[in-house]
C-alpha positions as CSV (number, residue, x, y, z in Angstrom):
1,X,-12.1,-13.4,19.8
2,X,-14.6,-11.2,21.8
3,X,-16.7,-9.0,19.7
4,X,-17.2,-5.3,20.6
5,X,-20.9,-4.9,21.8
6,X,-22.0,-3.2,18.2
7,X,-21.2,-6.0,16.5
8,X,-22.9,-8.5,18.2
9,X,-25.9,-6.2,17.7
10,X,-24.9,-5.2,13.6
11,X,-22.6,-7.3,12.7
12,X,-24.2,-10.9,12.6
13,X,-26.4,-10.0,9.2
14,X,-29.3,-8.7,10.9
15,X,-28.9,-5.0,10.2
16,X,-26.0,-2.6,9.3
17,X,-24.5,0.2,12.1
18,X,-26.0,3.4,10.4
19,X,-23.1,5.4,11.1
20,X,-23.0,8.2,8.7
21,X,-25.2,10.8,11.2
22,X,-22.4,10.4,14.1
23,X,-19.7,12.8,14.2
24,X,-16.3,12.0,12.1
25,X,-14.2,10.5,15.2
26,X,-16.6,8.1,16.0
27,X,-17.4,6.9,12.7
28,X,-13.8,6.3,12.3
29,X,-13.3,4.6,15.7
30,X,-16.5,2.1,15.0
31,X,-15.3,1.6,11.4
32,X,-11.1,0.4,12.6
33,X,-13.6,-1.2,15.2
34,X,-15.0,-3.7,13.0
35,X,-11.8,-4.3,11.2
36,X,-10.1,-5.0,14.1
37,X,-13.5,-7.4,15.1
38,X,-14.6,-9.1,11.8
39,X,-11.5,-8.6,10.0
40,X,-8.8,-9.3,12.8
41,X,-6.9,-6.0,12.0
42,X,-3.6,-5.4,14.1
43,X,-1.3,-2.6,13.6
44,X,-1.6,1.2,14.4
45,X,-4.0,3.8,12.7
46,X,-3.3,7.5,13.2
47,X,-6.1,9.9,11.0
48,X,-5.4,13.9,11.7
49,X,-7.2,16.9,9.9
50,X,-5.0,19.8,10.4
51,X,-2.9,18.3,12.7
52,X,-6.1,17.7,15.3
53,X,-6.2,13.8,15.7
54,X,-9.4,12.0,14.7
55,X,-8.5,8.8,15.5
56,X,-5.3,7.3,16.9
57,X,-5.0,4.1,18.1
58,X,-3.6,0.2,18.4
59,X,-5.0,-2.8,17.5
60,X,-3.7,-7.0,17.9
61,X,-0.8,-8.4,19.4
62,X,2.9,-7.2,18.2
63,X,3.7,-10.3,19.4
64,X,1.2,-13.3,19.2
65,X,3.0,-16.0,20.8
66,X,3.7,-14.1,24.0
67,X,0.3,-11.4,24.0
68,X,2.1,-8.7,23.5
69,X,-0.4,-5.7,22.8
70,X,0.5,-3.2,20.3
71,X,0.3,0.2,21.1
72,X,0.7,3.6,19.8
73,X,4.8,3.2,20.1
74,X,5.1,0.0,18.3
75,X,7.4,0.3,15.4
76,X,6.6,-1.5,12.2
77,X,8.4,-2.7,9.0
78,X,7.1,0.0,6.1
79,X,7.6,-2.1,3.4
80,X,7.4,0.0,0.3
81,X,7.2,3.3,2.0
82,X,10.6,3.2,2.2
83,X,11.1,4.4,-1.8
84,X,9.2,7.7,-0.6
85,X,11.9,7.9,1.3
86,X,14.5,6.7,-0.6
87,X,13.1,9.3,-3.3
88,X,13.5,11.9,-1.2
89,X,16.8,11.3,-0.3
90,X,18.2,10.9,-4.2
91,X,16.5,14.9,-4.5
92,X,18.6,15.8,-1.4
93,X,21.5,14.8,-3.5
94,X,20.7,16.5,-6.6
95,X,19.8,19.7,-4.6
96,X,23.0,19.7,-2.8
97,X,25.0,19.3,-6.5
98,X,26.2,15.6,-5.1
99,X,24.4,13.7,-8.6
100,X,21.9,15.0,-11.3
101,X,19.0,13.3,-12.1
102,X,20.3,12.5,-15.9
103,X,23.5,10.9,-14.1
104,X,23.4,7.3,-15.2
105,X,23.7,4.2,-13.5
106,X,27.3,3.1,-14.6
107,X,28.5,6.1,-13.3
108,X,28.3,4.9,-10.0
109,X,28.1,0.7,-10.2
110,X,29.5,0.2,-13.5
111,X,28.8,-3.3,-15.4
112,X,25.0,-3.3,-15.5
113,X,23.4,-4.3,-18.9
114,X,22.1,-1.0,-20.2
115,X,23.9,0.9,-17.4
116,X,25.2,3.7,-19.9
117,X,21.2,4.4,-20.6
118,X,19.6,4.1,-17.7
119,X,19.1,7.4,-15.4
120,X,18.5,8.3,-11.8
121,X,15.4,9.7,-13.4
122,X,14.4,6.2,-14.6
123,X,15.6,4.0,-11.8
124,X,13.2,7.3,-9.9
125,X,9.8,6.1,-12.1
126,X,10.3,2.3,-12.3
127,X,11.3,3.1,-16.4
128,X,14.4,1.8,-16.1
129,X,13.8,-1.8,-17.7
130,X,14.9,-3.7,-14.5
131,X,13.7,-6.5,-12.7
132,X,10.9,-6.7,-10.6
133,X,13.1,-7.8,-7.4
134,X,15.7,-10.2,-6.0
135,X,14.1,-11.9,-2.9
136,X,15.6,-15.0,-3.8
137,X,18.7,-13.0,-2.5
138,X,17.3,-11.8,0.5
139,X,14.8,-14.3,1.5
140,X,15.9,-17.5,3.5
141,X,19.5,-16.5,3.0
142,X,21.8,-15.4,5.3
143,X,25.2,-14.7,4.1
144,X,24.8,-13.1,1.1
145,X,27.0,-10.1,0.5
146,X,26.0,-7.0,-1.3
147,X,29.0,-7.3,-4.0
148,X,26.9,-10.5,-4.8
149,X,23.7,-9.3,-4.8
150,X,24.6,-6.6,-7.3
151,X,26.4,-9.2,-9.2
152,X,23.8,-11.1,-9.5
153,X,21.6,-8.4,-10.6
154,X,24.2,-7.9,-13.5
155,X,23.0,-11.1,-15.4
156,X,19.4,-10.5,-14.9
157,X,17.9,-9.8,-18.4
158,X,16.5,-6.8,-18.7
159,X,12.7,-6.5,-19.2
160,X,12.6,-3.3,-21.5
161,X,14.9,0.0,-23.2
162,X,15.4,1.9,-20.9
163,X,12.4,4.8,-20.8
164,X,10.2,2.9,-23.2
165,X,7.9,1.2,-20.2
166,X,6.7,1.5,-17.3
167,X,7.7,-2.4,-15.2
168,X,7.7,-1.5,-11.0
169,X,11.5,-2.9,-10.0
170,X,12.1,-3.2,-6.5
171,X,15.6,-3.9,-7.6
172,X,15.7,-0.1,-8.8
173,X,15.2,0.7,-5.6
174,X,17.8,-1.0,-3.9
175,X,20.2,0.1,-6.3
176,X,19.0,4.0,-5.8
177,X,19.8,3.3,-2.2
178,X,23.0,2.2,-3.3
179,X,23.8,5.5,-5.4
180,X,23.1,7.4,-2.2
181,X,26.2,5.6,-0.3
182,X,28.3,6.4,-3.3
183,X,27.1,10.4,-3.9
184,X,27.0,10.9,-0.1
185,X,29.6,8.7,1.2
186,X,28.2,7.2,3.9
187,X,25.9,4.3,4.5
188,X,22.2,4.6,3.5
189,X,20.5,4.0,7.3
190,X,23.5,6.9,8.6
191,X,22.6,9.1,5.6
192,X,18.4,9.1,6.0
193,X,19.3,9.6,9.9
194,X,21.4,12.2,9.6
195,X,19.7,14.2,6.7
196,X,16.0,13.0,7.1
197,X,14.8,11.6,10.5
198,X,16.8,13.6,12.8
199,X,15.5,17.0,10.7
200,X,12.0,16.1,10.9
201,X,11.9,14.6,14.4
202,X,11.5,10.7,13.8
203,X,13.7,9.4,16.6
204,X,11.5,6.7,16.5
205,X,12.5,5.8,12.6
206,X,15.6,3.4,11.5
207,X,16.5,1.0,9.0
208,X,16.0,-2.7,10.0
209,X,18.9,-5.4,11.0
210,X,19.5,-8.7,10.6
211,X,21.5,-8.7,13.6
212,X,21.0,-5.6,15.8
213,X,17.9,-5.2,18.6
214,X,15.2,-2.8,17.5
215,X,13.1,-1.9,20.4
216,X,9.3,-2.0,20.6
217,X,9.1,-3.6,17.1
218,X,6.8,-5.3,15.8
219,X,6.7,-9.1,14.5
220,X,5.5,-9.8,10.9
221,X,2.7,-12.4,10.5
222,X,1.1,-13.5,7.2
223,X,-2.1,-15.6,6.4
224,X,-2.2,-19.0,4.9
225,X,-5.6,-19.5,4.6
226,X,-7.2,-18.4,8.1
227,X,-4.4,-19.2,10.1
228,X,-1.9,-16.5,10.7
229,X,2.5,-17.8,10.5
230,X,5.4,-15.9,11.1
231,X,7.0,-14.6,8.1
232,X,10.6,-16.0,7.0
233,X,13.6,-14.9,7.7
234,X,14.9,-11.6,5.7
235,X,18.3,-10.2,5.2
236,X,18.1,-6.3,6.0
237,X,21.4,-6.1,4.7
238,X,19.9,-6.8,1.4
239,X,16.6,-5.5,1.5
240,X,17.2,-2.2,1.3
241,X,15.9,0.9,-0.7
242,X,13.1,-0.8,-1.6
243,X,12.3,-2.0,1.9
244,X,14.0,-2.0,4.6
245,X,13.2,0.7,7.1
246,X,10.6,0.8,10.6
247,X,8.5,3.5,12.0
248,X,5.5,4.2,14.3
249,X,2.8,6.2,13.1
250,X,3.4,8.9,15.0
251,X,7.2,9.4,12.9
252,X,5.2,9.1,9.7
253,X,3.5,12.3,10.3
254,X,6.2,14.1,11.4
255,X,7.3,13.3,8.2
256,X,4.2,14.8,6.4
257,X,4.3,17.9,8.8
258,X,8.6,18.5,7.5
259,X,7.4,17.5,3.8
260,X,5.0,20.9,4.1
261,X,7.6,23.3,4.5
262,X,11.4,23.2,3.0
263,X,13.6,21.6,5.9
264,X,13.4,18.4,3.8
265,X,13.2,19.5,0.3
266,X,12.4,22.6,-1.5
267,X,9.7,23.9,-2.8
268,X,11.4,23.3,-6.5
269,X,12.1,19.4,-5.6
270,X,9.0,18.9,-3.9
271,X,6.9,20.0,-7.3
272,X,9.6,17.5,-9.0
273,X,8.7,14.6,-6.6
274,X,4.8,15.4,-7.0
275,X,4.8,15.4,-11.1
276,X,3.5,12.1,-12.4
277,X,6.2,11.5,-14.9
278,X,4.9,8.2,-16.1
279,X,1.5,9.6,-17.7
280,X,3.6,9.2,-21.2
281,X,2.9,5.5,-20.7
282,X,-1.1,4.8,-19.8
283,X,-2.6,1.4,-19.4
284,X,-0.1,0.7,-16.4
285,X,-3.2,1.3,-13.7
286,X,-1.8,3.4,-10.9
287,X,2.0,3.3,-11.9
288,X,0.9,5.7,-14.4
289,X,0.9,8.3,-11.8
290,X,3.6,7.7,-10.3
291,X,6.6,10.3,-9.4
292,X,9.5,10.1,-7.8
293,X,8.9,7.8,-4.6
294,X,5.1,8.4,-4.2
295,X,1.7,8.2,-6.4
296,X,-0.1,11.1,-7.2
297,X,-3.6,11.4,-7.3
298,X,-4.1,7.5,-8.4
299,X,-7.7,5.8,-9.0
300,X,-9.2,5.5,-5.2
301,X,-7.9,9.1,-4.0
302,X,-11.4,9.7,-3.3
303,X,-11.5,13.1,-5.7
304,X,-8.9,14.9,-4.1
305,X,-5.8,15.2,-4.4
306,X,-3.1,12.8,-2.6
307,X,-0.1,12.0,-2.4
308,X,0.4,8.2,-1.1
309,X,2.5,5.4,-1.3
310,X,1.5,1.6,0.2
311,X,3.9,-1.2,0.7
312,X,3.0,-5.0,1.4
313,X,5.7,-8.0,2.1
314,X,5.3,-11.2,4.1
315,X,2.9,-9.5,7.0
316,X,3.9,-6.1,6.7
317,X,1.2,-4.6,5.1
318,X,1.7,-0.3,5.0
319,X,-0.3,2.5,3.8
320,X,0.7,6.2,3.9
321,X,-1.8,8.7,2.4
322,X,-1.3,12.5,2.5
323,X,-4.4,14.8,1.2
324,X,-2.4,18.3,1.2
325,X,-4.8,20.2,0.1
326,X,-7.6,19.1,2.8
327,X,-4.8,18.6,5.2
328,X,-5.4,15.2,5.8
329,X,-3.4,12.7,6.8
330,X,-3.7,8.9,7.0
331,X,-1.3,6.5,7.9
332,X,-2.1,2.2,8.5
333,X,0.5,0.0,9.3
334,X,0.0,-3.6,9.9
335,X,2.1,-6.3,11.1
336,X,-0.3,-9.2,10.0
337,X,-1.0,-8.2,6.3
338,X,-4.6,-6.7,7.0
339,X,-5.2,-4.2,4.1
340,X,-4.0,-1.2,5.5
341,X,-4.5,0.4,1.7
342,X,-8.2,-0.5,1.2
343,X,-8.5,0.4,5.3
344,X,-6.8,4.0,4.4
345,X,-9.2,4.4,1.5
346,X,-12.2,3.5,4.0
347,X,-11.0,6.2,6.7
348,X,-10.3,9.0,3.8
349,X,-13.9,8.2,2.3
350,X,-15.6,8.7,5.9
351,X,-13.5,12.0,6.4
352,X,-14.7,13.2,2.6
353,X,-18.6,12.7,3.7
354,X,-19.5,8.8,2.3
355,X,-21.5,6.7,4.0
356,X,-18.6,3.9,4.6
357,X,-20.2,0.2,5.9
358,X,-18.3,-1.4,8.8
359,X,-16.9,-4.5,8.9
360,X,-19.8,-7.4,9.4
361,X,-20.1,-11.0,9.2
362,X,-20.9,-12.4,6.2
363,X,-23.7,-15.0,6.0
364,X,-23.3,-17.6,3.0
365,X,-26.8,-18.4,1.0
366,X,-27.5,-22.4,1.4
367,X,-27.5,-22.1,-2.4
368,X,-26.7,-20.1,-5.5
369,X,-29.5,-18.0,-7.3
370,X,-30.9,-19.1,-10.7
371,X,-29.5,-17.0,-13.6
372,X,-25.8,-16.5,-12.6
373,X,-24.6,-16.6,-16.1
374,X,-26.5,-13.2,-16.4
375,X,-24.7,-11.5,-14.1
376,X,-21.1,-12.2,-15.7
377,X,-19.8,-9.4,-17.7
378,X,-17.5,-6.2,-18.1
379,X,-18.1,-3.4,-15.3
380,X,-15.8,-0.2,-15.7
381,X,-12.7,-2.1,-15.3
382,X,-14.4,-4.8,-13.1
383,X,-14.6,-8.1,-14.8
384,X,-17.1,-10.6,-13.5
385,X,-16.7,-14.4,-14.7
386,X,-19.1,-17.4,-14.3
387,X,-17.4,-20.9,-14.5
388,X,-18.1,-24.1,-12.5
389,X,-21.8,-23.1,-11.5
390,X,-20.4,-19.6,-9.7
391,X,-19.4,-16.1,-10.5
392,X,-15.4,-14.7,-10.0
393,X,-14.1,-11.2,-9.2
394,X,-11.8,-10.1,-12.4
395,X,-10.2,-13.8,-12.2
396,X,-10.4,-17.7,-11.5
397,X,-8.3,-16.9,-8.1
398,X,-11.1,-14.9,-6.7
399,X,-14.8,-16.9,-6.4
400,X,-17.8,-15.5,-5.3
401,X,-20.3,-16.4,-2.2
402,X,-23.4,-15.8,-2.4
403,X,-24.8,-13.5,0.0
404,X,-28.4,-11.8,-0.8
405,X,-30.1,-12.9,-4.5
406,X,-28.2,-10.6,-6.0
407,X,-24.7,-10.0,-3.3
408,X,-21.8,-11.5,-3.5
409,X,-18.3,-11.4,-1.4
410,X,-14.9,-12.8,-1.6
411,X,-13.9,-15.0,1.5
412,X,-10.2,-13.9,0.2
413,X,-11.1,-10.2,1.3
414,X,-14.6,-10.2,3.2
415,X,-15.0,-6.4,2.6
416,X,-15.0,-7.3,-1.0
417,X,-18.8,-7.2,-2.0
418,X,-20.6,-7.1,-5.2
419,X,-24.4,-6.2,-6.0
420,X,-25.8,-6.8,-9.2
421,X,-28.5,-3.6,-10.1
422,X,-31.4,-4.7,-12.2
423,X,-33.6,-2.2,-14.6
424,X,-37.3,-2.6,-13.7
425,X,-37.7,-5.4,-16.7
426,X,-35.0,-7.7,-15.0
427,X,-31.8,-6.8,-16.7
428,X,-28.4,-6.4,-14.8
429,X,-27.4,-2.9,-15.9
430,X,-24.6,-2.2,-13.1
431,X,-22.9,-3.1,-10.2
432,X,-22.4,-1.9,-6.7
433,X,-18.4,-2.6,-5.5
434,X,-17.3,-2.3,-2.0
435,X,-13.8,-2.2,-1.4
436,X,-13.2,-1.4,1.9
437,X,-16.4,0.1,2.9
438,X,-16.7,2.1,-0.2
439,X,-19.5,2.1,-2.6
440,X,-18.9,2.4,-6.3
441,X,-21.6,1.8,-9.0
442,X,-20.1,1.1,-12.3
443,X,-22.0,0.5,-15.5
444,X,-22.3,-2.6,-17.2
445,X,-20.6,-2.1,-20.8
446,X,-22.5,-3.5,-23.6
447,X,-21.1,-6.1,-26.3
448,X,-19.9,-3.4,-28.7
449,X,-18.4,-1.5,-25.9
450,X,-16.2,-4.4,-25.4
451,X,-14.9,-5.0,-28.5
């Protein structure tokens, strides 16, 4: 892989591109730079401020067994972004009198355990009690019908009552998507063309096949390890709701640009969409601010408020963030599961004025420092562990390299780092984490704290 000139100056550990004095564009082109470099990024990144564009551009192969570049027309599997979607669709309904949020499931596929208690509303915020998904449906298989599917996801226990917990269910989702067939009485992929991409302008937007051609699209490629395979074969039949549709970047913020005024929705279902119903149920993390179809000003929204939704499934590895009241909006989609929502967070920190590091090639310490059991402890909600002679990142899954006396990053995600801050008599008092680019110092909490 050839290395952009800026790197080979920056990147090999002898000094850092101080980037925060250029202008915005740049910073964001030399920052997807380095992921594309160092962290082999491929997919599409389109950044706009009030509809100027900052940064749009391509990255990798859409095909890496034949070289195929990909380029600003690619379209890519969106993975979870579809629910936003989905959501949108299910308020369509209930503004055009088709179904009512309080409908319940058995009303339109009777037979499902709880179905007489479970709401749209609920199936809407993941507080329905279902499962978390049915890829063993989907995945590998190729004649499974949907009368089966939804059979099968009859004798699945359920996890919770209905509207007691919060437990993200992919297989709400694809049922939702099923309620819009019955309500609208067409097929999901003619309904969202029809009602949603044709309005806003996405001719470049369509639900996936398992059998049909989809121009300019994308392959999927995940990582084992450093090397990158192709990702198994998926029924689109099946994986739908959830999943199942492909866009290009460009699409996605037409999408934002029809979401600001009422061709989509109105201003009434809009508000609905944007109201983090789940807040009734902390501890959840980020699924506590979820609406209908999208999060709402979750943990790493930078201070401001957004509206985003991510998806991530064998490759396809999606982020679509919308700051409406800075008019910013940032879209990453990946077809070789880089981290399009840590990269998102990167380019909305550098747009909001922090000095965000690029990508660089981390340089492994011969050997461990003395003292690493000092270092372990409980920071914010950042958990470092020390077993086996070396520290972990919140788990056993996640060791830590040494980098500097007191750095460390994660091979798993390079632009994971952690630095230990020291008061003037030696002890660790904080950390500094980077998460894509981002700096955040979090306090260490004492003993008592913990308990």
């Amino acid at each position: 892989m050839r290395l952009s000139p800026f790197l080979l100056l920056f990147g090999l550990g002898l000094a850092r591109p101080a980037v925060a004095q250029q202008p915005v564009p740049q910073r964001l082109a030399a920052y997807m730079q380095g992921q594309h470099d160092i962290n082999r990024f491929a997919g599409v990144v389109l950044v706009t401020r009030h509809d100027t564009v900052l940064l749009q551009q391509a990255y990798g192969l859409a095909d890496a067994e034949w070289a195929v570049p990909n380029t600003l027309e690619t379209r890519f599997a969106l993975a979870s972004i579809t629910k936003h979607i989905t959501a949108l669709a299910i308020l369509q309904l209930a503004e055009r009198g088709r179904l009512q949020l309080t409908d319940k499931l058995n009303s339109f596929l009777p037979g499902f355990p709880n179905g007489d208690a479970i709401s749209v509303h609920q199936l809407l915020t993941h507080t329905a009690g279902l499962a978390l998904d049915f890829e063993e449906l989907y995945l590998d298989h190729t004649a499974v019908s949907k009368d089966s599917a939804l059979a099968f996801m009859k004798r699945q226990p359920v996890q919770f009552a209905p509207g007691t917990r919060v437990g993200y269910s992919n297989v709400g989702y694809f049922l939702l998507g099923q309620i819009i067939e019955k309500a609208s009485g067409l097929s999901y992929g003619a309904y969202l063309q029809r009602h949603i991409f044709d309005v806003a302008g996405m001719s470049q937007t369509g639900l996936n096949s398992t059998t049909a051609l989809v121009p300019r699209l994308a392959r999927l490629y995940y990582r084992e390890g450093d090397a990158l395979v192709k990702n198994p074969y998926i029924n689109w039949d099946l994986n739908v709701g959830h999943d199942g549709l492909y866009s290009t970047a460009g699409d996605l913020a037409k999408l934002d640009r029809a979401l600001r005024g009422t061709a989509l929705l109105s201003e009434a279902s809009k508000a609905l969409m944007a109201t983090p119903h789940n807040q009734r149920f902390p501890g959840n993390g980020f699924l506590d601010r979820y609406g209908y179809g999208v999060f709402i000003s979750p943990y790493y929204n930078q201070g401001h408020y957004l509206l985003t939704h991510s998806g991530g499934y064998f490759g396809a590895m999606t982020t679509l963030d919308r700051y409406p009241q800075d008019g910013i909006f940032v879209t990453v989609l990946s077809n070789n599961q880089a981290e399009a929502h840590w990269i998102g967070y990167g380019l909305a920190g550098i747009l909001f004025g922090k000095a965000v590091e690029v990508p660089y090639v981390h340089r492994a310490l011969p050997a461990a420092p003395a003292g690493l059991p000092a270092f372990a402890g409980q920071y914010g909600a950042t958990r470092i562990l020390h077993a086996n002679g070396q520290l972990y990142l919140q788990d056993l899954e996640t060791p830590l390299v040494t980098e500097a006396p007191r750095k460390f990053f994660s091979r798993k995600n390079p632009d994971r780092t952690v630095e230990f801050l020291l008061t003037k008599s030696g002890r660790v008092h904080a950390l500094t984490l980077t998460k894509g680019g981002v700096k955040e110092t979090l306090p260490r909490q004492s003993t008592a704290a913990r308990r």
